[in-house]
C-alpha positions in Angstrom: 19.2 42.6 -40.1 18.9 46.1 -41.0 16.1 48.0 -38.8 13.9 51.4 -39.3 14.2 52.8 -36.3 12.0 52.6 -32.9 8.2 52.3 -33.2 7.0 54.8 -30.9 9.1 57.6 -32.5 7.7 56.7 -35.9 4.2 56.6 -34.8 4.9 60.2 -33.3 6.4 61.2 -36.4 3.5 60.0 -38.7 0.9 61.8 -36.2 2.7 64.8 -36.3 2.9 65.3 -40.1 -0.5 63.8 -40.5 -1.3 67.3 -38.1 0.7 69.4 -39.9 -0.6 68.4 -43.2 -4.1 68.8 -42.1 -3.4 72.2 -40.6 -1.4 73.0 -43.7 -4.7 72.0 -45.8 -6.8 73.8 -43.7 -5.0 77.0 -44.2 -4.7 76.6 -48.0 -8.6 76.4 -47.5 -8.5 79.6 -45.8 -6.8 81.5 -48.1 -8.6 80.2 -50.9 -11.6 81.1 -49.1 -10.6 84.8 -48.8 -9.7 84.4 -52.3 -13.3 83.5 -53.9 -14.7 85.9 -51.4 -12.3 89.0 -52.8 -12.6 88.0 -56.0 -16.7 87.4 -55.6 -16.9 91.2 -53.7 -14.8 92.6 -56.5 -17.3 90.8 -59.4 -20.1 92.6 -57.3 -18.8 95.6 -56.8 -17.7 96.2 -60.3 -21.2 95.6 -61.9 -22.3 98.2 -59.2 -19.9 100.5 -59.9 -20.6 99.9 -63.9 -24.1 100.1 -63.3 -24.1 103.4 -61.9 -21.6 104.5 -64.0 -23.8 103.7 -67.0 -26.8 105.2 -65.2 -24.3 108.7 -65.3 -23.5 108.6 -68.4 -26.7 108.4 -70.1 -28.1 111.3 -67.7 -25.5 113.3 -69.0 -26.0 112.3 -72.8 -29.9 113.1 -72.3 -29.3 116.2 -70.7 -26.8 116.8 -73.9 -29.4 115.7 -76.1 -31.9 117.8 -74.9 -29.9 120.9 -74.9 -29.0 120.5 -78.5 -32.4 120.3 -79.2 -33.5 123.1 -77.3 -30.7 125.2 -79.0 -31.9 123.9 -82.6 -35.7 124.4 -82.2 -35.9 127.5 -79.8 -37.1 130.4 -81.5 -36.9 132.5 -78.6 -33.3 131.6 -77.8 -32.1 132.2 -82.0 -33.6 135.8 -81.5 -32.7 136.3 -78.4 -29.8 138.5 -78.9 -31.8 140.0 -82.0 -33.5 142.1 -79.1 -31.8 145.2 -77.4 -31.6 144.2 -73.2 -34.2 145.1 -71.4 -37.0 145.7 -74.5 -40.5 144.2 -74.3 -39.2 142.1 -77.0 -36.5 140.8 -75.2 -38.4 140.6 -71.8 -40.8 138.3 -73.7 -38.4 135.9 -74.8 -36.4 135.8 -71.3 -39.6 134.8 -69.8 -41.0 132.1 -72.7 -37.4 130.5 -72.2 -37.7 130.4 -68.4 -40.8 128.8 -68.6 -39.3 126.0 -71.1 -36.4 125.5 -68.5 -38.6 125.3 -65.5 -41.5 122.8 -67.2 -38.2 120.1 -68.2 -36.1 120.6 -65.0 -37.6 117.6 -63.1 -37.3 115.5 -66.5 -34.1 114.6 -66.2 -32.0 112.7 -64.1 -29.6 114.7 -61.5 -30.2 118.2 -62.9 -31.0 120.3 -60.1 -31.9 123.9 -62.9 -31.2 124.2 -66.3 -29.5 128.1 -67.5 -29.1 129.9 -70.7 -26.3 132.7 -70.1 -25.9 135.6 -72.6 -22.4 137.2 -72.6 -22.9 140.6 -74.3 -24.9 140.9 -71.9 -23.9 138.6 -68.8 -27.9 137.8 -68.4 -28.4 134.7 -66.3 -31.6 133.2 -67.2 -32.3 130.0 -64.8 -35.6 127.6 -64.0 -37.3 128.6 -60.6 -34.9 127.9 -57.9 -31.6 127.9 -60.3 -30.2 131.8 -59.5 -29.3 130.5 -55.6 -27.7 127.3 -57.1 -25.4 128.7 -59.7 -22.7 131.1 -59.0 -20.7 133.1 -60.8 -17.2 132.1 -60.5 -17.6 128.4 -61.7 -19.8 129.2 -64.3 -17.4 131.6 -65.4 -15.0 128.4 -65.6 -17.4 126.1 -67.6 -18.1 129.1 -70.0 -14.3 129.8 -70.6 -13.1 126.1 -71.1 -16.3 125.4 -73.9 -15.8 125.7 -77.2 -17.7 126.7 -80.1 -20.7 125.0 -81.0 -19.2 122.1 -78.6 -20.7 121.0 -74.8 -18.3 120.8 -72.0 -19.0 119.1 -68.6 -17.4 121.3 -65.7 -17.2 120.1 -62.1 -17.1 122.8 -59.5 -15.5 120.8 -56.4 -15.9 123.9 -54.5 -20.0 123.6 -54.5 -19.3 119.9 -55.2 -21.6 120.2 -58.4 -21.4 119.6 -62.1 -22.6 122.2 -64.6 -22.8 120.6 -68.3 -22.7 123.9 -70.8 -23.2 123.8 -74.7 -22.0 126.9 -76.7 -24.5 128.5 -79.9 -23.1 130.5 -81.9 -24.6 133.7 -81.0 -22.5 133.9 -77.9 -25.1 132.5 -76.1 -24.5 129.4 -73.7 -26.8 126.9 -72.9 -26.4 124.7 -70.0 -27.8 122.7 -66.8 -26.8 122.4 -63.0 -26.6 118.8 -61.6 -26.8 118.0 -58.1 -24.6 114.7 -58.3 -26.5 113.5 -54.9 -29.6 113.4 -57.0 -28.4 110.5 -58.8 -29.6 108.4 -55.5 -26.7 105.7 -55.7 -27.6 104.0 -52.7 -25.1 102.3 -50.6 -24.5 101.3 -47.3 -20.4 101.4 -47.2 -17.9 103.9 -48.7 -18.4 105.4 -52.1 -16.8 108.3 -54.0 -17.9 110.3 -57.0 -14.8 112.7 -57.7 -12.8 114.6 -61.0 -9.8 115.3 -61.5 -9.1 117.2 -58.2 -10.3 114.2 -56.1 -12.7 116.1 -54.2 -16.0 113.8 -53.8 -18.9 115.2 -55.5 -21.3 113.2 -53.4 -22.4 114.8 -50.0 -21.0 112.1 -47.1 -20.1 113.1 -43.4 -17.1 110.3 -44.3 -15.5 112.7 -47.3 -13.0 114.2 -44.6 -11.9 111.5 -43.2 -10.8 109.5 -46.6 -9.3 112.8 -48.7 -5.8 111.2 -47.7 -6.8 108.5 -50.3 -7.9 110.8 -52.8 -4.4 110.8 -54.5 -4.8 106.7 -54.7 -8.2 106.7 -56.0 -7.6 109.2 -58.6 -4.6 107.1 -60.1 -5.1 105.2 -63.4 -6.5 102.0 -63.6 -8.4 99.6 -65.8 -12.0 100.9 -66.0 -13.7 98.1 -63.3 -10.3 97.1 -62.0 -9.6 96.8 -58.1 -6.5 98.0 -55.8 -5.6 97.7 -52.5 -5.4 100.8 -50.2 -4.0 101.5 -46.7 -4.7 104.5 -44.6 -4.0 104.1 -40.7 -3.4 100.4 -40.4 -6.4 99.9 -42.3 -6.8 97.8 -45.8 -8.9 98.4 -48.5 -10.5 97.1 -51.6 -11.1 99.5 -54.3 -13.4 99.1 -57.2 -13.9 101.7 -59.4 -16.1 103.0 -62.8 -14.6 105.8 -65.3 -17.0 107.8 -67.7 -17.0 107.5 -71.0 -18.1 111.1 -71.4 -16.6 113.2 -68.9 -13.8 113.0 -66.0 -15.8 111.3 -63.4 -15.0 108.3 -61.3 -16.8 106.5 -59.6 -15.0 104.5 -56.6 -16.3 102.1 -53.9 -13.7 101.3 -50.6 -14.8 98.1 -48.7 -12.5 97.4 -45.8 -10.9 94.3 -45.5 -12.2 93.3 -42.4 -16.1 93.7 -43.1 -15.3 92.1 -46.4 -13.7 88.7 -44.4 -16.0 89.2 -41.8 -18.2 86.2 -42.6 -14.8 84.0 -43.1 -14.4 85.4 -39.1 -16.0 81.9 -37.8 -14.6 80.2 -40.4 -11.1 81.2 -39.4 -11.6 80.6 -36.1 -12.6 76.9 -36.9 -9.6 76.6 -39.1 -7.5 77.1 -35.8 -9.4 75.1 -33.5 -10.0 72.3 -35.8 -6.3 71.0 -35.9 -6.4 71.5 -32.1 -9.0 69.7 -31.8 -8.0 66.6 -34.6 -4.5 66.4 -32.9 -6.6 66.4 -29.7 -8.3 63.4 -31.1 -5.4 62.0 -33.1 -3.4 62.0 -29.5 -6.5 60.1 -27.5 -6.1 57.3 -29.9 -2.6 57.7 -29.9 -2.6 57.2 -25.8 -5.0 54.1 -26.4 -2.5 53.2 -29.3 0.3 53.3 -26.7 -1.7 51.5 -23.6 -2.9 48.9 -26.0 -0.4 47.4 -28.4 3.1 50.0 -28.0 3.6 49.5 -24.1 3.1 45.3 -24.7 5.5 45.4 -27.3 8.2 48.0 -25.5 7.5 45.8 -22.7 8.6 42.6 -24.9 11.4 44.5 -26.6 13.1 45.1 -23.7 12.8 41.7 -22.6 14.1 40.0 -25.7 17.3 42.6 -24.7 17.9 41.6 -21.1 17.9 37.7 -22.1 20.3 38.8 -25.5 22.7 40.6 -22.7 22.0 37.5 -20.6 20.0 38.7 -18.2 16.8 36.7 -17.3 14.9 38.9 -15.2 11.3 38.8 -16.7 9.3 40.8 -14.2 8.7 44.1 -16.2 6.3 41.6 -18.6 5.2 38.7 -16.0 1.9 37.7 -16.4 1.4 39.5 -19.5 -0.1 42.5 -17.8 0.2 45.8 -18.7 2.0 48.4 -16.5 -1.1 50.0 -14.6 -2.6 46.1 -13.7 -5.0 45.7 -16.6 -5.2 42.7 -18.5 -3.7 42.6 -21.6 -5.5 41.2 -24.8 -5.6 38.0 -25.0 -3.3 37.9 -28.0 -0.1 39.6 -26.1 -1.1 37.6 -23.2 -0.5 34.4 -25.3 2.8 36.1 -26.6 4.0 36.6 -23.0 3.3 33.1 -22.0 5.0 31.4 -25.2 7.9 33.8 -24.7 8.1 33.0 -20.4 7.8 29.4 -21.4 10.5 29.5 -23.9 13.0 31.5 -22.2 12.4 29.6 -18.9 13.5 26.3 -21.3 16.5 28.3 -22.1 17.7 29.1 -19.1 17.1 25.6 -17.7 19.4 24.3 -20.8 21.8 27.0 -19.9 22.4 26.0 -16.5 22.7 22.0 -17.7 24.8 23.6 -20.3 27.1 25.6 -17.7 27.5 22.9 -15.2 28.7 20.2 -17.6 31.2 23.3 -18.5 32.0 23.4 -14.8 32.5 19.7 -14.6 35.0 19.8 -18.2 36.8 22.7 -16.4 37.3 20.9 -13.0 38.6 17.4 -14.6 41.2 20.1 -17.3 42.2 21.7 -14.1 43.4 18.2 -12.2 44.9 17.6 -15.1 46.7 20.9 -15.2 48.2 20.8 -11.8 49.5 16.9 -11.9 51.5 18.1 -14.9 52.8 20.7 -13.2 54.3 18.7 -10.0 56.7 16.4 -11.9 57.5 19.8 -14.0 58.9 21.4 -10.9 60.1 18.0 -9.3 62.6 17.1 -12.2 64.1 20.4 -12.2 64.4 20.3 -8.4 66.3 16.8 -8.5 68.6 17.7 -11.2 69.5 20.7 -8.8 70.3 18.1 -6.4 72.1 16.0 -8.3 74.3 18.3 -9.6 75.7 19.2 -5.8 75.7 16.2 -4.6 78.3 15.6 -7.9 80.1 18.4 -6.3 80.4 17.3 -3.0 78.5 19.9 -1.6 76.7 17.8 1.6 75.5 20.5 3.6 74.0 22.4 0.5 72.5 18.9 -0.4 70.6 19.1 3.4 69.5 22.6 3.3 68.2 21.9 0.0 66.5 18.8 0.4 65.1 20.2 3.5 63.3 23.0 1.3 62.7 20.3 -1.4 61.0 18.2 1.8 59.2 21.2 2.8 57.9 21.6 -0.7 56.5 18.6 -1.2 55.1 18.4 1.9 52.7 21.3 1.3 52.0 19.7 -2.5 51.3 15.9 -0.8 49.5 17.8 2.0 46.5 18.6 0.0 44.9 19.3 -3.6 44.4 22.5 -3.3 43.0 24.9 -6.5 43.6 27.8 -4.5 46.3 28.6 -2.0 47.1 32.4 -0.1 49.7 34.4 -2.3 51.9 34.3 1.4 52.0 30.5 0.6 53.0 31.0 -3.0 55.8 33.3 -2.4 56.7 31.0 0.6 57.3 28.0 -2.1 59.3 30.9 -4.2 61.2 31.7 -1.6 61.9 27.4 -1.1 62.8 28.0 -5.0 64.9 30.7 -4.9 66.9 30.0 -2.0 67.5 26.4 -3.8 69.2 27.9 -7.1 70.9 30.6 -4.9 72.7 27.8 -3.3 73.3 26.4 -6.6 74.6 29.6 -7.9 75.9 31.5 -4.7 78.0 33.9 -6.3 76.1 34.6 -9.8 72.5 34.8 -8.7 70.5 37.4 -6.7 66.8 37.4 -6.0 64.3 40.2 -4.3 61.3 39.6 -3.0 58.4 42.0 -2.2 54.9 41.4 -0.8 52.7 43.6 0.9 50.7 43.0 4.2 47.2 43.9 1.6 48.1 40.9 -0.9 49.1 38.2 1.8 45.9 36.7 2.3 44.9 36.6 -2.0 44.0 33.7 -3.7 46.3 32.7 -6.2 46.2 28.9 -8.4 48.8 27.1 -6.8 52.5 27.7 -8.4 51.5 30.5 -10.6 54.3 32.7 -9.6 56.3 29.6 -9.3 55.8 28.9 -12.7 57.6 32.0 -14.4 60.6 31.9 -11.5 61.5 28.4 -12.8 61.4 29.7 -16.5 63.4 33.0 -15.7 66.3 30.8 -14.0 66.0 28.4 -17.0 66.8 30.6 -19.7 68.4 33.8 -17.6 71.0 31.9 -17.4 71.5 31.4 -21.5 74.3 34.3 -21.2 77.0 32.2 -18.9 79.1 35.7 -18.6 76.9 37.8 -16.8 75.3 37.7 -13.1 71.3 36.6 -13.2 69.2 39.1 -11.0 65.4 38.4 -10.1 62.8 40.2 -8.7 59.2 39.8 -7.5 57.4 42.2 -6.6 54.1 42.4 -5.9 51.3 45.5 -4.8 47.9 46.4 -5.2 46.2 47.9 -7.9 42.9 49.5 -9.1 39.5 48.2 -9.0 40.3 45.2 -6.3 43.1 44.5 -8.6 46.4 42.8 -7.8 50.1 43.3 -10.3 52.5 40.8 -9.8 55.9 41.7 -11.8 58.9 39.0 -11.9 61.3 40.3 -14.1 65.0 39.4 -14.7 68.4 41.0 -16.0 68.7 37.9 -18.5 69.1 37.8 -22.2 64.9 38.2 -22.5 61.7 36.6 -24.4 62.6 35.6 -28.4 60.7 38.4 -30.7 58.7 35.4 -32.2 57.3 35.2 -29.3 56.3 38.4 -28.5 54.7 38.8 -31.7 52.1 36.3 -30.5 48.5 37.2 -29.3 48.4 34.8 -27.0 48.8 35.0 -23.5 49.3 31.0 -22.6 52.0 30.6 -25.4 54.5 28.5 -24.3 58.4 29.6 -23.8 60.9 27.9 -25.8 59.7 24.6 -25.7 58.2 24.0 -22.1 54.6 23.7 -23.0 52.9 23.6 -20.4 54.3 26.4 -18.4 52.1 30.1 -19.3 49.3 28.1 -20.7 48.7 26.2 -17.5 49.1 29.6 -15.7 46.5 31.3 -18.0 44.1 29.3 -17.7 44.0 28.0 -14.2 44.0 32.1 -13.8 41.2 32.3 -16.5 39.1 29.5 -14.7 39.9 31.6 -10.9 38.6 35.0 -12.1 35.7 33.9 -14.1 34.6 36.5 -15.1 36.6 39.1 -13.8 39.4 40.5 -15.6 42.7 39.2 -15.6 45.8 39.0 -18.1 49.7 38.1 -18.5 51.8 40.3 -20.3 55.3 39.3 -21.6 58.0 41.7 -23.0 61.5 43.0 -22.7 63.3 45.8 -20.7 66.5 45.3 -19.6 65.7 41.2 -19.4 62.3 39.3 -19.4 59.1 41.0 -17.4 56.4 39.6 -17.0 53.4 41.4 -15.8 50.2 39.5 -14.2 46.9 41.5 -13.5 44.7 39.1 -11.2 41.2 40.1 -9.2 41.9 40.2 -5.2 40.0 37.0 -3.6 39.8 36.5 -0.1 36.9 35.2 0.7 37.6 31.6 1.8 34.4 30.2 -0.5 37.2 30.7 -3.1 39.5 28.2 -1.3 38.0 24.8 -2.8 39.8 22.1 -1.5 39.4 18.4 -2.2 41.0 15.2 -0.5 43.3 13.0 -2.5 
C-alpha cells in the first residue's frame, strides 16, 4: 500500500504554508494599502494644485483685461505723449493716471502696483508704493521681450516677482507688478511656484534647501501628473499644475514618509500579526501534537516493533500519554484493543513455536538414526574387504577404532558433542581408510586449542570425510590427499575447511542454490548436515559452501557455542 508520507511532517508543512500565505496576503494588503493612499494623495493634491492654478490664471487674465481696458478708454494715457515732458499739460495727465493706478491696485488679485512706462521719455509712472517695488533692470526685460500691441508676462527670479506688461502703440507700456506671495496659497508641506529658471517665486525659508530638485520639477510632464523625486535618501511625490497663460508651475513635494505615515501602525500590525497567528497556529499545533499526534506516533511505532517481531509494548501501556496524562477515552480504547490483540498473538506465537520445536526435535532423531547405519555400512565393507586380504592385524586395529566408535554413538544420544570429540571420530575414520589404503592416502588434521571445546551436531565433519574418500578415489591413478583444518573466525565465528586433491564436485552440482544438496546420489549426507546445523544456530548465521580448487573444498561457517546449555542430551 502506497503511503504519503509521515503525519507530523505534513501537519508542519500545511501550518507553515498556511503562515506564509497569510503573511504573503497580508503584505499584498500592505502594498495595496500604500497604493490607494498614493493614488488618493495624488487625486488630492492635483485638484489643489489645479485649483490654485486656475485661481492664477484668472488673476492674470483680469489683470490683462483690465489693462486693455485702461489702454482703450484712457484719455490721459492716448495724449499722454501728445504733451512735451515736464508741461502742465503733461504733469496733469501723470498725476490723473496715477490716481487711476492707485484707486484699482487693491482690486485685483496678487498685484502688488500697477505702472505705465513711457520710453521717449523713460518716465516711470507707478500707484503709491510701486517706485520701491519695480526696478529697472527687469522691467527693462519685460519691456524688450513684448511686442506690439501684445501683453507679455515676465518673471524676475531675481526679486522673485512677476511683472505682466501690455504694449500701446504710442510707445507707451502699460503693466502691473505681482507679488506672487499675495496669492495666499496656503499649505502646510512643500510647495513651489517657479518659471523657466526654477527659482521659486513664493517666499519659503525651505527654497534653499530643495533648489537641487529644481532641474526635476521643471521637466515636462502631463499637466496634474505626479513623479517620484529623491534628494539625500529621501523620496518624494510630486504633483504639479502648468498655466495655461504663462510659464508658471505650480509644484507640491510630499515626502514619502509623512504620506505612509498613517499606514505606520498599520505596517507594524502587518508584521506582528503573522507572528502572532503562527503564535497561535503553533499553540494549537502543540495541543494538536499532545492530543491526537503523540497517541498515534506512539501506536505507529508499536505496530513497527511487533511487524520486526518485537513485543515490547511499554512506550504505549496503559494508553497514557508520555507526560502521565490520561489519554481520551477514544485512544485509550485503541490501546487496550491493540494490547489485547497483540497479547493473543504472541500467546499463538509461542503455541505456534513450540509445536515447531517439537517437529524439529522428532526431524532431528530421525536425522541422526539415518546417519549411524550410513557410516556403519561403509565401515563394515572396509572390514570386509581386509579381512578378504588376510590382513589380521589391520582387521584388530581397525575394529578396535570401529569398537571405539560405536561405543561413543551407543553411549548416548547426543544432539551436540565438543568439536575435540568430532575430530576424534575423524581421526577413528581416517586412520581406518589409511590402513585400507596405506600407500595411496594421506590425511592432515588441524584444530586449535580456541575450537576444542565448540559445539558441533554430531558427525558433521564426519559426514563430508566419508564423501571425500568416496568419490576422491574416482581417479584410481593418482594418490588421495585430505585435509581438515579448522580456526577461528570473525564475530564468534568458526571455518572448518576439508578439502581434497580428488577429481572434485560435478558442475551440476555447483550450479545449485542449495546448500543441503545431496552428492552423487547419497541423499542424506549435506542435507542432514545443513540442517542439523540450521536447527544448532537458530538464528545465528551459518552456511556450507561447496566448490573446486585443485579437488573438492568444502567450507563450513558455524557460530562458536560453548556454553554447556547447548549440550542437550537425552537417554535412549
Amino acid at each position: 500500500m502506497q503511503t504519503k508520507g509521515s503525519l507530523r511532517r505534513s501537519l508542519i508543512s500545511r501550518v507553515a504554508i498556511l503562515i506564509i500565505a497569510l503573511t504573503l496576503l497580508l503584505i499584498y494588503i500592505l502594498y495595496d494599502g500604500i497604493g490607494i493612499i498614493r493614488s488618493q494623495a495624488i487625486d488630492s493634491h492635483r485638484q489643489l494644485t489645479a485649483t490654485y492654478m486656475e485661481r492664477i490664471d484668472n488673476a492674470l487674465s483680469k489683470t490683462n483685461a483690465y489693462l486693455s481696458h485702461l489702454a482703450a478708454y484712457n484719455d490721459d494715457l492716448s495724449t499722454l505723449t501728445a504733451y512735451s515732458y515736464g508741461s502742465s499739460s503733461y504733469i496733469i495727465s501723470k498725476i490723473n493716471i496715477q490716481k487711476e493706478l492707485t484707486a484699482n491696485t487693491g482690486l485685483y488679485d496678487g498685484v502688488a502696483a500697477f505702472f505705465v512706462y513711457i520710453a521717449s521719455n523713460k518716465d516711470l509712472l507707478t500707484s503709491s508704493g510701486g517706485q520701491a517695488l519695480i526696478h529697472q533692470a527687469p522691467l527693462q526685460e519685460a519691456i524688450q521681450a513684448t511686442s506690439p500691441t501684445e501683453w507679455t508676462i515676465h518673471i524676475d527670479d531675481q526679486s522673485q516677482s512677476i511683472i505682466q506688461v501690455t504694449s500701446l502703440s504710442n510707445g507707451v507700456y502699460l503693466g502691473a507688478y505681482i507679488d506672487s506671495d499675495d496669492w495666499n496659497m496656503t499649505y502646510d508641506g512643500l510647495i513651489f511656484l517657479y518659471g523657466s529658471s526654477g527659482h521659486s517665486l513664493l517666499h519659503k525659508d525651505y527654497n534653499s534647501d530643495y533648489h537641487s530638485l529644481s532641474a526635476q520639477m521643471r521637466a515636462p510632464y502631463k499637466d496634474g501628473g505626479a513623479a517620484e523625486l529623491h534628494q539625500s535618501g529621501t523620496a518624494y511625490l510630486m504633483v504639479k499644475s502648468v498655466s495655461k497663460l504663462s510659464k508658471l508651475q505650480l509644484a507640491i513635494l510630499i515626502p514619502e514618509s509623512e504620506l505612509l505615515q498613517s499606514l505606520k501602525v498599520y505596517r507594524q500590525w502587518v508584521w506582528l500579526l503573522p507572528l502572532l497567528v503562527a503564535g497561535i497556529i503553533l499553540t494549537f499545533y502543540y495541543f494538536l501534537q499532545n492530543s491526537l499526534l503523540k497517541p498515534v506516533l506512539t501506536l505507529h511505532r508499536s505496530f513497527k516493533n511487533v511487524s520486526t517481531g518485537s513485543w515490547d509494548l511499554s512506550a504505549s501501556a496503559n494508553g497514557s500519554r508520555p507526560n502521565g496524562n490520561k489519554q481520551y477515552e477514544e485512544f485509550a480504547l485503541l490501546f487496550q484493543s491493540f494490547h489485547s490483540m497483540v497479547g493473543q498473538i504472541n500467546e499463538l506465537k509461542i503455541d505456534v513455536y513450540e509445536e515447531q520445536l517439537r517437529s524439529q526435535q522428532a526431524e532431528y532423531k530421525h536425522l541422526q538414526l539415518q546417519i549411524h547405519p550410513h557410516f556403519y555400512m561403509n565401515t563394515l565393507n572396509i572390514i570386509y574387504n581386509m579381512a578378504a586380504l588376510g590382513e589380521t592385524k589391520a582387521v584388530q586395529k581397525l575394529t578396535l577404532h570401529l569398537a571405539q566408535y560405536f561405543r561413543f554413538i551407543t553411549k548416548t544420544n547426543q544432539e551436540l558433542i565438543t568439536v575435540a570429540e568430532e575430530m576424534e571420530q575423524v581421526h577413528n575414520y581416517l586412520e581406518i581408510q589409511s590402513m585400507r589404503f596405506p600407500d595411496r592416502f594421506r590425511y592432515e588434521l588441524q584444530l586449535p586449542d580456541g575450537c576444542k571445546g565448540a559445539s558441533l551436531p554430531p558427525l558433521s565433519i564426519l559426514t563430508f570425510v566419508e564423501n571425500t574418500m568416496i568419490h576422491g578415489f574416482q581417479d584410481k591413478s593418482n594418490d588421495l590427499f585430505v585435509q581438515v583444518s579448522i580456526e577461528e573466525g570473525e564475530h564468534g565465528q568458526m571455518n572448518i575447511m576439508i578439502r581434497d586433491n580428488g577429481c572434485g564436485f560435478p558442475q551440476d552440482m555447483l550450479e545449485q542454490r542449495e546448500g543441503g544438496s545431496s552428492v552423487k546420489g547419497n541423499g542424506i549426507g549435506i542435507y542432514n548436515v545443513a540442517t542439523r546445523l540450521k536447527m544448532m544456530a537458530g538464528d545465528q548465521p551459518s552456511e556450507i559452501k561447496l566448490s573446486n580448487d585443485g579437488g573438492a573444498v568444502v567450507q563450513m561457517v558455524v557460530p562458536i557455542q560453548q556454553d554447556n546449555d547447548k549440550r542437550r542430551t537425552s537417554h535412549v
